[in-house]
C-alpha positions as CSV (number, residue, x, y, z in Angstrom):
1,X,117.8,133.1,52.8
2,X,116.1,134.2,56.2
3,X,116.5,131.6,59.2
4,X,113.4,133.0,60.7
5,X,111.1,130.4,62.2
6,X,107.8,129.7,60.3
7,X,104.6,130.7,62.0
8,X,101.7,128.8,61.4
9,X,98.9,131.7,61.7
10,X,100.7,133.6,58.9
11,X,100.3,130.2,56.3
12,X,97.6,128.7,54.3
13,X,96.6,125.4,55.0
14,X,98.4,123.5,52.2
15,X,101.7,125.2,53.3
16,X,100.9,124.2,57.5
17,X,100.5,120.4,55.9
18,X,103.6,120.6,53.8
19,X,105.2,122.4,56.8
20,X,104.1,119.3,58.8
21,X,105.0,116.9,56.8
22,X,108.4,118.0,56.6
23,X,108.9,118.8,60.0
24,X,107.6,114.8,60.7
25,X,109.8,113.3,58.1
26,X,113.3,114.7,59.8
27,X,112.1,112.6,62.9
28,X,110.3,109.8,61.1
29,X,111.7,109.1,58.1
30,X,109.6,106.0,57.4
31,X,106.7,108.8,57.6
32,X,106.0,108.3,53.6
33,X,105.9,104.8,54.2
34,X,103.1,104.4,56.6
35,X,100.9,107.1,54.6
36,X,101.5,105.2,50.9
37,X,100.4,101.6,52.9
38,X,98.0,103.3,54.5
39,X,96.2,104.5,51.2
40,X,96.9,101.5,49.2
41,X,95.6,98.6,52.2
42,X,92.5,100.7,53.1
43,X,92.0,101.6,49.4
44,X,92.4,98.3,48.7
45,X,90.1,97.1,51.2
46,X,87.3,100.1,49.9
47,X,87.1,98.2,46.6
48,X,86.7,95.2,47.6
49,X,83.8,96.0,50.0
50,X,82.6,98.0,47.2
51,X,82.7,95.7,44.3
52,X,81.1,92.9,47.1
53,X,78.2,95.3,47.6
54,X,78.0,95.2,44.1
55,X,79.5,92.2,42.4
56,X,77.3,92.1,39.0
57,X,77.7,95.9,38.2
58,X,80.1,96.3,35.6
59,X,79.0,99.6,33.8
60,X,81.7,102.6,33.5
61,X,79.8,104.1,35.7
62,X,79.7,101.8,38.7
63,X,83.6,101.5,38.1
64,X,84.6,105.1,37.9
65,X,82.2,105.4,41.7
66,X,84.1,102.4,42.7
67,X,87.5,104.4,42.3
68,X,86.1,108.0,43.8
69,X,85.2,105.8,46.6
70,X,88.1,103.7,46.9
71,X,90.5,106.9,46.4
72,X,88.4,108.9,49.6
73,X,88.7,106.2,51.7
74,X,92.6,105.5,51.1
75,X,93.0,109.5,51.4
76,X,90.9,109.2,54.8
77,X,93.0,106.6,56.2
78,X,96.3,108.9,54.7
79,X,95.1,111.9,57.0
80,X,94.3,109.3,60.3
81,X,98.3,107.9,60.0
82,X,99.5,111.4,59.0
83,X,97.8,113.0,62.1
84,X,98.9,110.2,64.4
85,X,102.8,109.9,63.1
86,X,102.7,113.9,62.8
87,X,101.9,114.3,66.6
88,X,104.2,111.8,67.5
89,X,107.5,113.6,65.8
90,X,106.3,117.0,67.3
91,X,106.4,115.4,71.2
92,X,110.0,113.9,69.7
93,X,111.1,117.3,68.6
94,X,109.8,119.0,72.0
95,X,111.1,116.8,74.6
96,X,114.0,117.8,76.5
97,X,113.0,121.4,75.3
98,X,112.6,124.3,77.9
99,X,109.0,125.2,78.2
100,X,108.2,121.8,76.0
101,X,105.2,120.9,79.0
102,X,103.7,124.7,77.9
103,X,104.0,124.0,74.3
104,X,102.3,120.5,74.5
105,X,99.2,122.1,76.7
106,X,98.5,124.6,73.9
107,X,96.7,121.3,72.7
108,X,94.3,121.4,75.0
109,X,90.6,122.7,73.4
110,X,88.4,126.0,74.4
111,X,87.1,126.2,78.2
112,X,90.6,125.2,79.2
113,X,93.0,128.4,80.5
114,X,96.8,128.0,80.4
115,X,99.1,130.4,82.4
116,X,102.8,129.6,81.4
117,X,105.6,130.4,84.3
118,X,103.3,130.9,87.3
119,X,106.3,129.4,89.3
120,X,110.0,129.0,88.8
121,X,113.3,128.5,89.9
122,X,116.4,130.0,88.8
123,X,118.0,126.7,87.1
124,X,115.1,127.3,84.9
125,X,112.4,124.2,86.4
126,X,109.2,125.6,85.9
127,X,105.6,125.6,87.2
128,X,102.5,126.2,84.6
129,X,98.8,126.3,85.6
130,X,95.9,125.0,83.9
131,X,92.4,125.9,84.9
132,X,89.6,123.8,83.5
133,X,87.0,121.1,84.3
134,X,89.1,119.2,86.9
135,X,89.5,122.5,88.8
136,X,93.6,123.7,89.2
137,X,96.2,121.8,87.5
138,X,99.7,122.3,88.5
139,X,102.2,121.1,85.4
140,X,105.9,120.9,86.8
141,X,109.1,120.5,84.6
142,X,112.4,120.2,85.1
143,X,114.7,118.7,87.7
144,X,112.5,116.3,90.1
145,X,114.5,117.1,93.2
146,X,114.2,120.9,92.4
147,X,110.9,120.3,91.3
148,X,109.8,118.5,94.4
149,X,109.7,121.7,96.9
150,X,108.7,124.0,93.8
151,X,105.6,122.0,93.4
152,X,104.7,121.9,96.8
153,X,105.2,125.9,97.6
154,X,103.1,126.5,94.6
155,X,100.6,123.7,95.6
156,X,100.1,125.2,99.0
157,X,99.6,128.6,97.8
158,X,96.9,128.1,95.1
159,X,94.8,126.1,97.7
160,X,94.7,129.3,100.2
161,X,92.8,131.0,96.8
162,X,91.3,128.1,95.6
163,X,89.0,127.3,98.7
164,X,86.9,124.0,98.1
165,X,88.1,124.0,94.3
166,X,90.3,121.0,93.8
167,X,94.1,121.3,93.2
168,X,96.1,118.8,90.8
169,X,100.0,118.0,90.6
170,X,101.1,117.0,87.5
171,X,105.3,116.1,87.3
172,X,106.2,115.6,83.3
173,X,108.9,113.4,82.7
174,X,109.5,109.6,81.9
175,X,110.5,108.4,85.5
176,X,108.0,106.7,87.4
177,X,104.9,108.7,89.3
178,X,106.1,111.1,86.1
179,X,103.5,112.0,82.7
180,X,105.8,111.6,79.9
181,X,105.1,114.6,77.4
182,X,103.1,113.0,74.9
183,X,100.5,111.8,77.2
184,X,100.3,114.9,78.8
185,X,97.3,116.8,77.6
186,X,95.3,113.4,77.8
187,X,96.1,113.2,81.4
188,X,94.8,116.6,82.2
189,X,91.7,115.9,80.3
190,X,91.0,112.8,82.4
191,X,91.8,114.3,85.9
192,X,87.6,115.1,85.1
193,X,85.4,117.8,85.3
194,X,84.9,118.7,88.8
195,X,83.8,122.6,88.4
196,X,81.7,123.7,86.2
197,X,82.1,126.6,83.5
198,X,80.7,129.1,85.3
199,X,82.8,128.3,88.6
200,X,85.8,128.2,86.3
201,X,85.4,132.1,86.3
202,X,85.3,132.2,89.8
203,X,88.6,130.4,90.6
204,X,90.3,132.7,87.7
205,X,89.1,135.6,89.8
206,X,90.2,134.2,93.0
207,X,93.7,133.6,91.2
208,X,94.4,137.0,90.0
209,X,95.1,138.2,94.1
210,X,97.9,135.5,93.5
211,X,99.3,136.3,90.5
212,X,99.5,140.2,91.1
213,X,102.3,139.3,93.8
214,X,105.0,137.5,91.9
215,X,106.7,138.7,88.6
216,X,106.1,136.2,85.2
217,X,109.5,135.0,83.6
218,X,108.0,135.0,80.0
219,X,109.0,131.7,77.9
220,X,111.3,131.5,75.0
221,X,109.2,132.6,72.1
222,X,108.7,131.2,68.6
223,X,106.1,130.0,66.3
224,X,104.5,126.1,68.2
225,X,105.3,123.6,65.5
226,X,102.8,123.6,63.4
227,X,102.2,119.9,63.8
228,X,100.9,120.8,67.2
229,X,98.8,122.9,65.7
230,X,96.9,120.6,64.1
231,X,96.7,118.3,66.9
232,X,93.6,120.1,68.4
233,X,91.3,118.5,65.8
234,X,92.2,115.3,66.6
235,X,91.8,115.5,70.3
236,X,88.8,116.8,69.8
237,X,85.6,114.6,70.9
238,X,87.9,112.0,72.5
């Protein structure tokens, strides 16, 4: 049997759930748990509301829509914890991991531009970028003492290119003035939008003088969980 990792592009979308699931379960066991009490309380609660709503209808009919609606509204609620418990074992699984900060921005929607790598030292702490609505964000991880200089060298440089766009420092970890990892993409997102589509362009332009003077160390590769994958829908809106 082949060890090779699963990728997620290559599967249908009944395998990436299946995939998912099992990928949660080895983290949260009690996974199976939440989803069956899930389904069975907000089922519950559907027919209740349902047969309220309608409390003299007794025909076949009335019953057998009573239990389509009560069986879509336990599966919604199924798919909400799934989603929620789902993202939560794919942060558990990343942490600690090299490049995990890269992995977890690979969350973040269209009209946001991830660079992984754009600084580094040789103990392996590394410097990403993100380019979006709040301008230049600077994602360190690693050692915080190593980290501390890195962040400011690279910080220093991009605002030479980046004019009167705004520059953002972002340390992931669990210490304090530190994002952990799962809250990581929803801090980017509310740094705010502070340049506009159009000037986002601009600064990518004015970052390519930058990048043409320093080689990329290229990340680890392999297939991002495919939990994570699915996590873009569910950020999406919020």
């Amino acid at each position: 049997m082949s060890n090779t990792p699963l990728d997620p592009s290559t599967m249908s979308r009944r395998r990436q759930i299946l995939e998912t699931y099992k990928m949660s379960r080895e983290v949260d066991p009690a996974i199976r748990w939440w989803m069956l009490g899930s389904f069975l309380v907000f089922g519950g609660l559907g027919l209740a509301l349902f047969r309220l709503v309608l409390p003299h209808n007794d025909s076949v009919f009335s019953w057998i829509l009573a239990g389509v609606a009560t069986f879509l509204i336990g599966l919604l609620a199924v798919m909400i914890v799934f989603g929620r418990r789902a993202q939560k074992a794919a942060f558990a699984r990343l942490d600690g991991q090299l490049g995990a900060a890269a992995r977890a921005l690979t969350m973040l929607r269209r009209g946001w531009v991830i660079e992984e790598v754009v600084g580094f030292t040789k103990q392996q702490d590394m410097v990403h970028r993100v380019v979006g609505p709040p301008g230049i964000v600077l994602v360190g991880e690693g050692n915080p003492g190593r980290l501390k200089a890195l962040m400011a060298s690279e910080h220093k440089k991009h605002e030479r290119v980046a004019g009167d766009y705004p520059v953002h420092d972002v340390l992931v970890g669990n210490d304090e003035g530190q994002v952990p990892l799962n809250k990581l993409v929803r801090h980017v997102q509310k740094l705010g939008r502070q340049v506009k589509p159009a000037e986002i362009t601009e600064i990518r332009q004015r970052l390519r003088a930058l990048d043409a003077q320093r080689p990329k160390v290229p990340l680890p590769r392999g297939p991002v969980p495919t939990s994570m994958k699915g996590m873009r829908g569910n950020l999406r809106g919020r």
